[in-house]
LUMMI-458676 format. One line per field, with one value per residue (C-alpha): residue number from 0; x, y, z. Coordinates in nm, 4 decimals. Layout:
N
i NUM_...
east X_...
north Y_...
up Z_...
END
This chain:
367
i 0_1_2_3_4_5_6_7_8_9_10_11_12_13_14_15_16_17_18_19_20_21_22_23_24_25_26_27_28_29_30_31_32_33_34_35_36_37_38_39_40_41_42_43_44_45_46_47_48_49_50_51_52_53_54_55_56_57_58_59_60_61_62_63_64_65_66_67_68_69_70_71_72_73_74_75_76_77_78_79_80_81_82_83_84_85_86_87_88_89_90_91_92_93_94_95_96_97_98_99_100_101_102_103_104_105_106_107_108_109_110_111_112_113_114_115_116_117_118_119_120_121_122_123_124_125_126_127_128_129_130_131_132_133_134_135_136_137_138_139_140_141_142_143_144_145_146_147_148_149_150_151_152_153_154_155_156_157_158_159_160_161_162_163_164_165_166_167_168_169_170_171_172_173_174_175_176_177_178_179_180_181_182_183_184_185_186_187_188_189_190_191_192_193_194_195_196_197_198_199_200_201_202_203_204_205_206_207_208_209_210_211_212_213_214_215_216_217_218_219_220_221_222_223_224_225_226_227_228_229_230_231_232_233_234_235_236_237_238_239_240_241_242_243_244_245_246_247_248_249_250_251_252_253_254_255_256_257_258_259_260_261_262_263_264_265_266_267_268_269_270_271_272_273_274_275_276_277_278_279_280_281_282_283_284_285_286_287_288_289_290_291_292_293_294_295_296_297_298_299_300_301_302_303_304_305_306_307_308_309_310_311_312_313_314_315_316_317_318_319_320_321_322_323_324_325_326_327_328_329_330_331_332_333_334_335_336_337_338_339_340_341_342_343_344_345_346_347_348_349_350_351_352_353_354_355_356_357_358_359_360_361_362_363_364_365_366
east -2.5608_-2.5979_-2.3225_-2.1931_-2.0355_-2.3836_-2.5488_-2.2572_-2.3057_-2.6615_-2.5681_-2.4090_-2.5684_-2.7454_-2.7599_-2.9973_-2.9691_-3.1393_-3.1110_-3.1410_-3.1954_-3.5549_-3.6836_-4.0453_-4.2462_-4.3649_-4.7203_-4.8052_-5.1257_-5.2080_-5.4842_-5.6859_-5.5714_-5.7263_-5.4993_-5.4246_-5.5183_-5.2381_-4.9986_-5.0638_-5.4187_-5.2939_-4.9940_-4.9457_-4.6462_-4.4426_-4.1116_-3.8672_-3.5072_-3.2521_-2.8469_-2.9206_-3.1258_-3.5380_-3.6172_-3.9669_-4.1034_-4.4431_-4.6146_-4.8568_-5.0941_-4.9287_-5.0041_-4.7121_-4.8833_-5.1476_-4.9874_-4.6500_-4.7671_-4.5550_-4.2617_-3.9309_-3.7099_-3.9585_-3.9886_-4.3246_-4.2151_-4.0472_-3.6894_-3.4177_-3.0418_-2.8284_-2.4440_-2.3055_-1.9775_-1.9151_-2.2861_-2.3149_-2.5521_-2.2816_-2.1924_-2.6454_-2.6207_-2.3495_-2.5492_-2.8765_-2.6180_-2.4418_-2.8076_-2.9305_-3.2452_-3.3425_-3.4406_-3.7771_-3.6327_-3.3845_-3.2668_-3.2092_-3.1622_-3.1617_-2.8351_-3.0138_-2.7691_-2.9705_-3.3207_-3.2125_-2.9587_-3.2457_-3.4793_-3.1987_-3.1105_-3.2992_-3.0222_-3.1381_-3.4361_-3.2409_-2.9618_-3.2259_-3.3806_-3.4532_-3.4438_-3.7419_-3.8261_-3.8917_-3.7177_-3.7288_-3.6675_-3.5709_-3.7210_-3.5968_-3.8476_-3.5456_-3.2071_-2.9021_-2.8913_-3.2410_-3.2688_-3.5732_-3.7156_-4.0422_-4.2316_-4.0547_-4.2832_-4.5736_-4.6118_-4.5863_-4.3094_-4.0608_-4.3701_-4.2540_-3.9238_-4.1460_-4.3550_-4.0370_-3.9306_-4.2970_-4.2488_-3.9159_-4.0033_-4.2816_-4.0492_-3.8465_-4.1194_-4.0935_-4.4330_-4.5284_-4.1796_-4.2209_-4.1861_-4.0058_-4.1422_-3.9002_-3.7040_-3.6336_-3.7620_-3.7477_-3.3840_-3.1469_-2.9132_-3.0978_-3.1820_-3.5769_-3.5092_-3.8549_-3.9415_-4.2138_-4.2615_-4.2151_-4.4044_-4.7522_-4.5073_-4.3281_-4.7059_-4.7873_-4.5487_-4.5873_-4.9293_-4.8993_-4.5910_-4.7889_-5.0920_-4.8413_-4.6805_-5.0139_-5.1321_-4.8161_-4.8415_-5.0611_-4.9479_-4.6778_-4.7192_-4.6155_-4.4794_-4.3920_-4.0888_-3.8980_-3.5917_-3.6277_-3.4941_-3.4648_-3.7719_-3.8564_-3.6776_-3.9245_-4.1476_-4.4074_-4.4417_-4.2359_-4.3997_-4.4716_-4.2431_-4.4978_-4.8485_-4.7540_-4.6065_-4.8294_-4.9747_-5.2953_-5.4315_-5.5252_-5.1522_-5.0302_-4.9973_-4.7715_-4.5558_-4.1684_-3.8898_-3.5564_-3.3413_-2.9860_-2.7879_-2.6275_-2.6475_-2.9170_-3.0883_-2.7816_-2.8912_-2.6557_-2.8970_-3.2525_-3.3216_-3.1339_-3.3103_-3.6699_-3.5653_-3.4651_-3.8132_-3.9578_-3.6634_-3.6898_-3.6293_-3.8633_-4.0484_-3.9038_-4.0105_-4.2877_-4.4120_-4.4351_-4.5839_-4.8534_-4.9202_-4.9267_-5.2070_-5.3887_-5.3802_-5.4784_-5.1446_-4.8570_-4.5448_-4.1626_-3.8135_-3.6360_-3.3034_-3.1809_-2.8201_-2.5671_-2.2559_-1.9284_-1.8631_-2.1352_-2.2220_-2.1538_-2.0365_-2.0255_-2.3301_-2.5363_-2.7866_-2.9496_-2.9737_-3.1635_-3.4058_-3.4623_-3.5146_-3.7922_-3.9150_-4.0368_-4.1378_-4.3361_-4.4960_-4.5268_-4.9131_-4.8240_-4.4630_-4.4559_-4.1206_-3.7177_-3.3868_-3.0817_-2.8337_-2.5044_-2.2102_-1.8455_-1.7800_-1.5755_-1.8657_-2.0961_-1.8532_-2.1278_-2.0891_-2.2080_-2.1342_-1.9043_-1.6424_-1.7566_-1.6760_-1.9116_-1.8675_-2.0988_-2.3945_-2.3098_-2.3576_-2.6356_-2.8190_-2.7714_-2.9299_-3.2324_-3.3187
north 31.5737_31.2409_31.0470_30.7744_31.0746_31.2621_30.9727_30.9408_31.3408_31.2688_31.0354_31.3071_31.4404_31.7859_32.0388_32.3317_32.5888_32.8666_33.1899_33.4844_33.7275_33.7442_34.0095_34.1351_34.2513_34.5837_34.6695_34.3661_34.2049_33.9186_33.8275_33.4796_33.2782_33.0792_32.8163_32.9574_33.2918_33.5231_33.6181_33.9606_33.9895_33.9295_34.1418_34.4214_34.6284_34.5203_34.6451_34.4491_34.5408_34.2924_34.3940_34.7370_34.8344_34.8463_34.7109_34.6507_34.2741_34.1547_33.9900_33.7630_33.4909_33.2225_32.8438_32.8375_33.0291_32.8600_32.5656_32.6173_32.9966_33.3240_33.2674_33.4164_33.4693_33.7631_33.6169_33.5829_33.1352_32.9505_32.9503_32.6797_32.6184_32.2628_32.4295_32.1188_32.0053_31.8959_32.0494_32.1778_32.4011_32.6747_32.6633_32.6835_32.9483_33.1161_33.0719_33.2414_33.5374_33.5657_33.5608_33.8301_33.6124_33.2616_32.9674_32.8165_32.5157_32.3034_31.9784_31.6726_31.3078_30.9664_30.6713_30.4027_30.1241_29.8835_29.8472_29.9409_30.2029_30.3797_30.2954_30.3609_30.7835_30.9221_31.1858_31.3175_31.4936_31.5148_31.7324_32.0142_31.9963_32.3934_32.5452_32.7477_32.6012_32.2593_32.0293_31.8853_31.5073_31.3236_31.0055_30.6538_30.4072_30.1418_30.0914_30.0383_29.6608_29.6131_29.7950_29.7487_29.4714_29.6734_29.3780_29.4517_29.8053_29.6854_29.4071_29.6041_29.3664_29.6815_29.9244_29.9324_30.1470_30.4009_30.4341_30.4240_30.7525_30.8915_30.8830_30.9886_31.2822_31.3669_31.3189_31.5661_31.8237_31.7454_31.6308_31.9195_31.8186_31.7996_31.4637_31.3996_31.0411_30.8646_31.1614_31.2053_30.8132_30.8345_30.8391_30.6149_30.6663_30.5673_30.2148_30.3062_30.4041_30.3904_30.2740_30.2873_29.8944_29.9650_30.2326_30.0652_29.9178_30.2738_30.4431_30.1330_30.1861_30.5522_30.4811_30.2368_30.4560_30.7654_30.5831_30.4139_30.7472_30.9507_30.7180_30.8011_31.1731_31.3570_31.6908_31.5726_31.6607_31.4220_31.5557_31.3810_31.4448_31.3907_31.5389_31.7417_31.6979_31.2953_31.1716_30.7813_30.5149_30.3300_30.6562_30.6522_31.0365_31.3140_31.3875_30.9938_31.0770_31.3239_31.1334_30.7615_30.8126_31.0148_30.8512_31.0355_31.3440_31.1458_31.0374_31.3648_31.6873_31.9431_31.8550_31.9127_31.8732_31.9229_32.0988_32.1986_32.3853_32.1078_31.8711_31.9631_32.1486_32.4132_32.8158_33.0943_33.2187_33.3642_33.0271_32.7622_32.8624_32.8269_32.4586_32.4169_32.4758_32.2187_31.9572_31.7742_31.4339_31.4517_31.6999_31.9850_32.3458_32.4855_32.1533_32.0210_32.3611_32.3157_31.9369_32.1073_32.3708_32.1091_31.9180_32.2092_32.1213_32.3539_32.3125_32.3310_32.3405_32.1379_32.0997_32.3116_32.4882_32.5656_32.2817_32.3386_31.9932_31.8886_32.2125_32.6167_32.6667_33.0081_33.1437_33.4054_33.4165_33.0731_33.2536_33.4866_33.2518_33.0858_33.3805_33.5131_33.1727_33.1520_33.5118_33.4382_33.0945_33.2709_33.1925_32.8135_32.7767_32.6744_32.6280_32.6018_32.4989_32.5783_32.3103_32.3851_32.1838_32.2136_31.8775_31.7621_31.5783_31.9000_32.2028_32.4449_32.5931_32.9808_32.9998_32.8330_32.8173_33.0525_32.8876_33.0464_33.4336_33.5656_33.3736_33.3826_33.8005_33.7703_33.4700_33.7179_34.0010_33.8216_33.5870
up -5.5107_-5.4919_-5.3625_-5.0641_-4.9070_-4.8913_-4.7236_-4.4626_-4.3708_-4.3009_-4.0797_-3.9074_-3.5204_-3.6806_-3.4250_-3.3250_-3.0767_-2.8734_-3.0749_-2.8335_-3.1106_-3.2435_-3.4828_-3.4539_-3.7870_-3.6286_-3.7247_-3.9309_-3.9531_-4.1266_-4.3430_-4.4454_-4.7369_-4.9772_-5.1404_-5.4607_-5.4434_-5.5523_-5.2853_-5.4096_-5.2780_-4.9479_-4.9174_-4.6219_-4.5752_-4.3056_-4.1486_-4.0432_-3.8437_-3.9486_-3.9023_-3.8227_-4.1234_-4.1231_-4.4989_-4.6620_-4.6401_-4.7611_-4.4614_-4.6174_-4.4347_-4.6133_-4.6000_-4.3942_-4.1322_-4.1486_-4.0901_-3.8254_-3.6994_-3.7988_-3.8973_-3.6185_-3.9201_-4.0427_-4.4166_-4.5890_-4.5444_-4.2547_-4.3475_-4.2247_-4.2608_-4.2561_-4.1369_-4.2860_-4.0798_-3.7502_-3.6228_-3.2504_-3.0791_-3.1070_-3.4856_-3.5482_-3.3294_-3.4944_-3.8625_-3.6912_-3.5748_-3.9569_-4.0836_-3.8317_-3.7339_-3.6098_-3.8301_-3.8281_-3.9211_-3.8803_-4.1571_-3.9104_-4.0636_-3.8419_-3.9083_-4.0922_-4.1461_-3.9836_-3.8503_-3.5214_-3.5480_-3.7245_-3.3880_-3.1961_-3.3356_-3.0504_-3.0834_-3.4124_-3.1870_-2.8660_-3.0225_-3.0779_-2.7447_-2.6493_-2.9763_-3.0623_-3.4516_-3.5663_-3.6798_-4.0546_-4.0414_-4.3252_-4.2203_-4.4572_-4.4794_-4.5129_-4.4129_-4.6018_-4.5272_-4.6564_-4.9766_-5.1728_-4.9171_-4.9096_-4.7065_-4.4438_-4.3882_-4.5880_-4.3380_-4.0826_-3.9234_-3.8057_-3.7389_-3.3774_-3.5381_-3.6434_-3.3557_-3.1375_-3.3921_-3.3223_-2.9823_-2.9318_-3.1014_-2.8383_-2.5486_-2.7017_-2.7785_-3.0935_-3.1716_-3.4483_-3.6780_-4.0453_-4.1457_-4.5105_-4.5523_-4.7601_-4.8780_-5.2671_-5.3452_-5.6778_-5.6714_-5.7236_-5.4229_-5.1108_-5.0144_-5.0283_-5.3577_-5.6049_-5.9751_-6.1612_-6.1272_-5.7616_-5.7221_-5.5312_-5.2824_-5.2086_-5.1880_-4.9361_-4.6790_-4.6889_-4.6101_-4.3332_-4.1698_-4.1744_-4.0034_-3.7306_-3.6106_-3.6413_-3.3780_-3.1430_-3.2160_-3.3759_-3.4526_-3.6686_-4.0543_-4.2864_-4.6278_-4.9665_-5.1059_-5.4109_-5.5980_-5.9187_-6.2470_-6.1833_-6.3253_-6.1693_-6.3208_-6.5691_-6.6210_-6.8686_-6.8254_-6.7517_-6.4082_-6.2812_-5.9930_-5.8945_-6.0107_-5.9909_-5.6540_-5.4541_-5.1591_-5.1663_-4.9841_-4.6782_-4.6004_-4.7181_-4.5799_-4.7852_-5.1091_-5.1464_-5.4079_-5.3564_-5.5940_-5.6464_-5.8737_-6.0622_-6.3842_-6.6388_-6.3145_-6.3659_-6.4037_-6.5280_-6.7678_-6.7923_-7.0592_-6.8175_-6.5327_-6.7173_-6.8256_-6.4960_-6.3523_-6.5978_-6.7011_-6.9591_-6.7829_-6.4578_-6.2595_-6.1990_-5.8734_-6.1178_-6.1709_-5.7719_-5.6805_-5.9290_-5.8360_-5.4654_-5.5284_-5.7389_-5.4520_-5.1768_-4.9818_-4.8996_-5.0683_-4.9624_-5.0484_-4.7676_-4.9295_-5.2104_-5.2532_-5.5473_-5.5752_-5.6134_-5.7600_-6.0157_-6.0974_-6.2068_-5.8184_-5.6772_-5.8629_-5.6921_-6.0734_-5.8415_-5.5191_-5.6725_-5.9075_-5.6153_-5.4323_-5.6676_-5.6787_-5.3118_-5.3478_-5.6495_-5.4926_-5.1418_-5.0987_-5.1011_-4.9610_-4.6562_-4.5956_-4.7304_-4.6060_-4.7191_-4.7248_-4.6634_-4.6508_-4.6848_-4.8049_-5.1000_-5.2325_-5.3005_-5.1599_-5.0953_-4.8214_-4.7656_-4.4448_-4.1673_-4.4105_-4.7102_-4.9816_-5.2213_-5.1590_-5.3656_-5.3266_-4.9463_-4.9641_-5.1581_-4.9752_-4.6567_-4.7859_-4.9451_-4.6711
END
């Protein structure tokens, strides 16, 4: 999904709102976890009411409960949801209604044209003010009109942007958000975009912006994230986008990878789905989940979804993999967001239009 029309959407003013409904896991009680130990060890039975039926959900103490408290949606993870669109309060709330719970999370992203549109998208917290979850900010480390000038962060010449971000966050209450440092940098289609020759730079200004907005607030949690299936340009090894980029543990709080159903990452098949979890070209899920528990950090999903352009489409076989794939991982995962979007460029939407029926039916009833 990677495309000038995907970078304009997340541009776009996301939107959160107050979700009246909130369902309670009746009789659960939650247990310690050690990272790594089998989800299975630490498994209650739990009942949970969602849409008029009471169905059977493991409650398990998680290292996403550890981290962000239990989660409101009643899964085993903290669960989120981009509507894609024209986002208002209304439409988020209208998702949380179709879904029959709140989100945990919501998928924001700040304009970054310039230096200081990017300082100036107070609205990318503002727009959630009041809504009960946190927010998932995919934060650039450069603008569009800079690409690859990495001495502008190493520096430390625009470290007033990111402490103006730090702190705009905190005046909105926002001062626990996830933080997606330089989303998916080993790709090629953002203007912080990473190779292998430019790899000591990217793990630089990681560094210094984590240790800026830390100082401003905090209680935010700074996560690194990068996109499966791509590999980093230049790679000596199939998982250098992983090992070559990694900041280190101090800068570093949880591990994500984002992952669609498109391109050699495509699943309609038992086989496809297992070469999807370790491509062939970069890393792939079961290879960030490992390099997570290796590391002792939680892990996420913050953008995954099946496309209706660049790949199978409606295909409810992925809902499902990735379904059993959060289940399986549950002990680690901290958190996931669906991202849907209606748009021409990826056409994926599962809700608010429903433009892939039966992975919309299906998402429902699993999550």
């Amino acid at each position: 999904m990677r495309t000038h029309s995907r970078t304009a959407t997340r541009r776009r003013r996301a939107v959160a709102a107050v979700v009246a409904i909130v369902i309670a896991a009746a009789g659960t009680v939650a247990t310690a976890l050690v990272i790594g130990q089998p989800a299975s060890a630490q498994t209650l039975g739990a009942q949970t009411v969602g849409r008029g039926q009471v169905t059977k959900r493991a409650a398990v103490r998680g290292v996403g409960v550890a981290m962000y408290g239990r989660p409101a949606s009643g899964l085993a993870w903290h669960s989120g949801f981009w509507t894609g669109g024209e986002m208002s309060t209304q439409r988020m709330a209208q998702a949380a209604a179709w879904i029959g719970h709140p989100f945990d999370f919501v998928t924001t992203y700040p304009a970054y044209g310039t230096w200081a549109e990017l300082a100036g998208s107070d609205w990318a917290a503002g727009i959630f003010d009041g809504f009960p979850g946190r927010l998932s900010y995919g934060l650039p480390l450069l603008p569009a009109n800079r690409r690859g000038h990495w001495s502008d962060v190493t520096s430390g010449a625009h470290d007033a942007v990111f402490r103006t971000i730090a702190r705009q966050l905190v005046a909105h209450g926002r001062g626990d958000s996830v933080i997606r440092v330089g989303l998916e940098a080993n790709g090629d289609w953002f203007p912080w975009a990473v190779t292998a020759s430019t790899a000591s730079q990217y793990k630089a200004a990681f560094r210094r912006v984590v240790t800026v907005m830390r100082a401003q607030a905090p209680n935010l949690t700074f996560w690194f994230d990068t996109s499966a299936g791509f590999g980093l340009p230049g790679q000596s090894g199939r998982l250098d986008a992983l090992t070559a980029l990694y900041p280190g543990d101090a800068y570093v709080d949880g591990v994500s990878m984002d992952h669609y159903d498109f391109y050699q990452l495509s699943a309609t098949s038992a086989l496809r789905w297992n070469l999807a979890l370790t491509p062939t070209r970069g890393a792939g899920l079961a290879d960030a989940v490992a390099f997570a528990r290796a590391h002792g950090k939680g892990f996420a999903v913050p953008e995954w979804g099946t496309h209706g352009t660049q790949g199978p489409g409606d295909n409810p076989f992925f809902i499902q993999k990735m379904h059993d794939f959060f289940e399986a991982n549950r002990d680690v995962l901290v958190f996931e967001c669906y991202f849907n979007e209606p748009a021409p460029y990826i056409h994926n939407a599962i809700w608010g239009p429903v433009q892939m029926p039966h992975s919309s039916a299906l998402y429902r009833r699993l999550f």
